[in-house]
N, C-alpha and C positions, 0 to 999 in steps of 0.2 A: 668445535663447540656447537652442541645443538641450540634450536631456538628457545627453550626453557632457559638454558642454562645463560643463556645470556642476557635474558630476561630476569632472573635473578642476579646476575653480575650487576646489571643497571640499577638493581634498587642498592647494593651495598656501595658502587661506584657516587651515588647520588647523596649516602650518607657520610661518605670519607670527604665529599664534595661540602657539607654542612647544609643538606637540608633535613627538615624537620621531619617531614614526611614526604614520599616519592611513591607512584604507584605506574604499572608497565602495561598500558593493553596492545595483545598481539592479536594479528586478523588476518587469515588466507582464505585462500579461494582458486577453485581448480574449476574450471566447465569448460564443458567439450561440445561446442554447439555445434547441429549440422544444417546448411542453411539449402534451401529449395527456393532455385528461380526459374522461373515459367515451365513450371510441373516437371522440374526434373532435379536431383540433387545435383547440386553446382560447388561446394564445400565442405572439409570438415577441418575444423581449428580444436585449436587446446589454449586455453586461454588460466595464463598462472597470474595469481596477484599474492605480494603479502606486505606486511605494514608493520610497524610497531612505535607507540606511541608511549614516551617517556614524560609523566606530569609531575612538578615538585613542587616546593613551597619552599624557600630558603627567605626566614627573615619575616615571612608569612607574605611571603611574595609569590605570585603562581609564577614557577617556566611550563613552557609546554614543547619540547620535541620530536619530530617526525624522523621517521627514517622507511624507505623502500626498497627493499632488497639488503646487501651488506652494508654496514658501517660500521666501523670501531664503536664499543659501548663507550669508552670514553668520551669521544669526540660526541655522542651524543648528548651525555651527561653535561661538557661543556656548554654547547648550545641553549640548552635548558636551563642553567646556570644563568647565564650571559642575559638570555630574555627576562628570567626574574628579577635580573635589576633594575631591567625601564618599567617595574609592574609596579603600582602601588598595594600596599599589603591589602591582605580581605580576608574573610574568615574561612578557613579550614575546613572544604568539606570533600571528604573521604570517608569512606565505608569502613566500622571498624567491626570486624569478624572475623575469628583466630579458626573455623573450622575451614575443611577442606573439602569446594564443592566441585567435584567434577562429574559432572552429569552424563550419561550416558547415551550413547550418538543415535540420532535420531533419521528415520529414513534410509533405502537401499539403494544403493548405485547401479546403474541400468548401463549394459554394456551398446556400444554403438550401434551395433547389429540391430538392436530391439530400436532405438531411437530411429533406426531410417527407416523400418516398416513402419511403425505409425504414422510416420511423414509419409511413407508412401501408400498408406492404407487412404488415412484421410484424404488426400487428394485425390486417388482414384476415386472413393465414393461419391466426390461433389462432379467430377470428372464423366462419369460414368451416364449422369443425369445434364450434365452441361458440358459435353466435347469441346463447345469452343471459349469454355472460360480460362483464364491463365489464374494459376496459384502461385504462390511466395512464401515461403515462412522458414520459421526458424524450432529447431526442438531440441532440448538441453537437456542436460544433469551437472547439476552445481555443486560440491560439496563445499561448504564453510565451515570454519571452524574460528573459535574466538578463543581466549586466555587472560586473566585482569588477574593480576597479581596486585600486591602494596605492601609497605613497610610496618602497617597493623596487623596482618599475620591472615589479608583476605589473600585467596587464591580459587576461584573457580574459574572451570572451563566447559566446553560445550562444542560439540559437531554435527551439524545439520546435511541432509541431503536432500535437495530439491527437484523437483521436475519440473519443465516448463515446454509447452507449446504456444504456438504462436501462427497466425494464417490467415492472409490478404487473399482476397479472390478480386478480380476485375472482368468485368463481363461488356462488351460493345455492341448494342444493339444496334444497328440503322445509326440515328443520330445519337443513341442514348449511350450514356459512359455508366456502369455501375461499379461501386466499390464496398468491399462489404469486408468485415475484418474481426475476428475474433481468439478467443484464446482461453487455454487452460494452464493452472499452475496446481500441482499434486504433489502426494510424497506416493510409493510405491508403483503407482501405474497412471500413465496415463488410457484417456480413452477415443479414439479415435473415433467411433462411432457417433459418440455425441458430440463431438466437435463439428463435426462431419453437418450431422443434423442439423445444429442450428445456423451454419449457414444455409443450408439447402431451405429450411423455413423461410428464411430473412430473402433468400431469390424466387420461392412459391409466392410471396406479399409483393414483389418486386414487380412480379408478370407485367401488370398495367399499371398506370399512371393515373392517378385522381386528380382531382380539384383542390387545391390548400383549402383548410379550414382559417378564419380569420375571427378575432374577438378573443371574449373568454371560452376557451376551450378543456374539457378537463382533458388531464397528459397521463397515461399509461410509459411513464421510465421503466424501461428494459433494467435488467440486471445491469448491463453494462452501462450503457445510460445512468443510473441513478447515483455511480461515484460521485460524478458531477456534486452532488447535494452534501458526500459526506463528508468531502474535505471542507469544505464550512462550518459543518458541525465540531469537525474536530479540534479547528483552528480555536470555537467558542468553547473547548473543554479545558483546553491549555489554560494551567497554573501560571506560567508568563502572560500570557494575554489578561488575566484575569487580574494580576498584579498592577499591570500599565494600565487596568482598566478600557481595555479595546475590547474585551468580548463585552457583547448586547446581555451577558445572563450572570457579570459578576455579581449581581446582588439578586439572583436570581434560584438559589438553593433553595428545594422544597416545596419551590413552585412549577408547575406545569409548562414548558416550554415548545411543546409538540406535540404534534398527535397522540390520546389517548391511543391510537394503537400501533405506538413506537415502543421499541424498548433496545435501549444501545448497554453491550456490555464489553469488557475484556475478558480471551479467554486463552491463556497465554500457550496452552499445552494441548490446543486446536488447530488442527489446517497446517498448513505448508510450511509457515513463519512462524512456529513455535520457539519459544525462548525463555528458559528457565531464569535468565537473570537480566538484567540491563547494562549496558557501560560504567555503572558506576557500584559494579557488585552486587547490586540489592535484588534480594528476589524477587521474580516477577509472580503477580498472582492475579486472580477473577476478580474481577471489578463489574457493577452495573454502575452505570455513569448518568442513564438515564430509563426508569423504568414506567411503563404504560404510561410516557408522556413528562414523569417529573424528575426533573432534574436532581440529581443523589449525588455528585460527586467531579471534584477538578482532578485530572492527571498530572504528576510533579514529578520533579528530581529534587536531590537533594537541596539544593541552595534554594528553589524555590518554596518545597515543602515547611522549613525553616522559617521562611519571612510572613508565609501564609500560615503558620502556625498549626498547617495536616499534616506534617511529615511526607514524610515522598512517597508517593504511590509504587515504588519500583520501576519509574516511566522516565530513566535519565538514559538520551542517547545523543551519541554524537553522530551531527549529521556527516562529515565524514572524518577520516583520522586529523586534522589536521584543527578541529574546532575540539570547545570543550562541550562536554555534556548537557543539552537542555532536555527538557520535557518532550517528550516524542511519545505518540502513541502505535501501537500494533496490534496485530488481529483485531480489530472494532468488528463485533459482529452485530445486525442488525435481526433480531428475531425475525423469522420469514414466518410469515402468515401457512394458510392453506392450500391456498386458492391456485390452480395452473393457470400459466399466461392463456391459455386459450378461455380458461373462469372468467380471468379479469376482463377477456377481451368483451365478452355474452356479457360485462354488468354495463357494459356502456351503446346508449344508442346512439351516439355520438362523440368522435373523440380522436385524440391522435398521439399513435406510438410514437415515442420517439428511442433512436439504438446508438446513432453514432451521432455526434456533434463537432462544431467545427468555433472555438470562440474561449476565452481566456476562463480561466476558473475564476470561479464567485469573490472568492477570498473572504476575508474575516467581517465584508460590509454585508455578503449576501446577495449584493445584485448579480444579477448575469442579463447578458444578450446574448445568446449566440443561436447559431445559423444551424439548421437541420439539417446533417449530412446524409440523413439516411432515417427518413421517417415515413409513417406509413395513414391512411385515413382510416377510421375505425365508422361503420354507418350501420345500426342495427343489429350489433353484437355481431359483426365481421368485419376482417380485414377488408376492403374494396378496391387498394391498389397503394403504390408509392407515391410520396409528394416532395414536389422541388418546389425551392426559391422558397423558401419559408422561415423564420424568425421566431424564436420563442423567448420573449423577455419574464421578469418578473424578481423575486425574495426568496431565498434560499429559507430564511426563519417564517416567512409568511407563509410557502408552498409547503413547508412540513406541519404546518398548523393545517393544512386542509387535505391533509394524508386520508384518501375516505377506505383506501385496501391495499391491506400488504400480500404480495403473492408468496407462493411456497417453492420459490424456484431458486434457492440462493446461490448464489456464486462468487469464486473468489475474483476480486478484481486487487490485484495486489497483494494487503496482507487487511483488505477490508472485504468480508464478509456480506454480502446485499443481496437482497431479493427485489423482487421488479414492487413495480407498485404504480397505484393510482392518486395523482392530486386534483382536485377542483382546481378550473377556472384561471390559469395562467393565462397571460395574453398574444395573441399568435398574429403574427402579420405575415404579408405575401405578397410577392409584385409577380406579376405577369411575363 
């Protein structure tokens, strides 16, 4: 029996079962990653995953079912069953859509041959310029593919193909340790070249050692550096947080919440993480959430859209199979400005990059402390050297209020979207 067809056996097993409505999501995943330790290929795996997840409503009671690898549809159908009885009942929310969406597969698959020259392109290039640095990393092709069937007559599916790079360098000078770490995630090619590059930049900044900067300092966030900021943002976009009343912007639609020269959107059929639909059926589509600054719009799934009274944004996923469906965002792109990071660096007479960080995410409050693992001192529209033992505290909703430049350097960090950028005056500490 193939995996459709049993997939379909579970929605009719689930209704001879007596529930009202039943709905089946299936989920695999095949990647071949090959892994390079201290500049040499050291592995290649194949790594399989698949899942499927049996949801029902018996009595208006949720069951929810896991299974990984084989199990009797039965036996799963019963478990599902079984858990809907300690459920108390809630209302019914399932996608009801009788057409057939199967979307068509997105991204090529990269044979391994091409995946070990890139690994071994990029590291001879940084190689080549630092004989005695050690590299690490890891370079992939993922293919996933998803399937949401239900007993309202929804059935779409979808197959993704990913690329991923990934690359640690460690450099020991004298007494000094350097760590510098970056990555790329693509659909048809990656590029080795500019992988390459921006570490070789981040070890040209490296050369010497400055002075910390202390006070208010304005902060030049690296593309990579600037995630840091957006998982706070996104946390304050979320329809659940907005319902319990935790984000700072529930009553805040319409109004201006950051920099007039922000603009956050979804754009689902962009970048590497494209996704036609969500976990719970619904189409995914282009959203602004927040444009030149003002706030337009909460992201939901369905049970949350419902109580919030927006309907769902098409933003229901589960974080993994074994949970149900919340509000989850993907591809958040941050409009990139103009400006190249060497522009951004000429606007400041003073100031300090920061790339890697070492300290707990913000979360939904906005504060952060964390420790500079890898920043650099800006004096007179140049870089002047790297800086240790340093601190950058501050507000996550305060620092995007003093966004004074967005650079035009975007990249993916995840399935978010960011360009580098410059904030006023966070506060920098430093010991000796």
């Amino acid at each position: 029996m193939t995996h459709d067809q049993i997939a379909e056996q579970l929605l009719e097993l689930a209704a001879k079962a007596g529930a009202e409505v039943a709905e089946v999501f299936r989920a695999t995943s095949q990647a071949r990653p090959l892994f390079f330790e201290a500049n040499r290929l050291k592995q290649i795996e194949r790594i399989e995953s698949e899942g499927i997840v049996l949801r029902l409503w018996r009595d208006g009671c949720p069951g929810l079912a896991v299974a990984h690898g084989a199990v009797p549809p039965q036996k799963l159908v019963e478990r599902a069953i079984a858990l809907s009885a300690l459920n108390h009942p809630e209302t019914i929310t399932i996608a009801d859509d009788t057409s057939l969406n199967h979307y068509p597969a997105i991204g090529n698959s990269i044979e391994l041959e091409q995946l070990m020259a890139w690994g071994k392109e990029t590291i001879s290039c940084i190689r080549d310029i630092y004989p005695d640095i050690i590299c690490s990393g890891e370079w992939d092709c993922e293919v996933e593919s998803t399937r949401l069937i239900n007993s309202r007559g929804l059935d779409c599916s979808h197959t993704d193909t990913t690329l991923s790079a990934y690359l640690e360098t460690e450099l020991v000078q004298e007494n000094d340790f350097l760590y510098i770490s970056d990555g790329q995630t693509q659909r048809g090619s990656l590029e080795p070249q500019l992988l390459s590059q921006r570490i070789l930049q981040r070890l040209e900044w490296a050369r010497e050692n400055a002075p910390p900067l202390v006070g208010r300092v304005p902060i030049l966030f690296t593309a990579k550096a600037a995630d840091m900021l957006w998982g706070t943002v996104s946390a304050a976009l979320n329809g659940k947080q907005v319902l319990e009343r935790s984000s700072p912007w529930s009553d805040r639609l319409g109004t201006q919440v950051v920099s007039t020269s922000l603009t956050l959107s979804q754009k689902p059929a962009l970048g590497p993480f494209s996704c036609p639909f969500d976990d719970e059926g619904i189409p995914t589509r282009p959203i602004v959430f927040i444009q030149d600054g003002i706030l337009k719009l909460f992201y939901t799934d369905l049970t949350t859209g419902r109580t919030l009274g927006s309907g769902t944004t098409g933003n229901g996923f589960r974080a993994d199979l074994n949970s149900y469906p919340i509000p989850g965002l993907f591809n958040l792109l941050i409009e990139p400005g103009r400006d190249s990071m060497q522009d951004l660096i000429k606007r400041l007479d003073h100031g300090l990059i920061i790339d890697q960080m070492l300290g707990a995410a913000a979360g939904i409050t906005g504060e952060f402390s964390v420790n500079v693992d890898l920043g650099y001192r800006i004096e007179n529209g140049h870089v002047v050297g790297r800086v240790k033992n340093t601190m950058v505290s501050g507000n996550v909703y305060t620092a995007l209020k003093q966004v004074v430049s967005v650079g035009g350097d975007g990249n993916w960090n995840g399935s978010i979207y960011t360009p580098s950028l410059i904030v006023e005056g966070l506060s920098v500490t430093a010991r000796s």
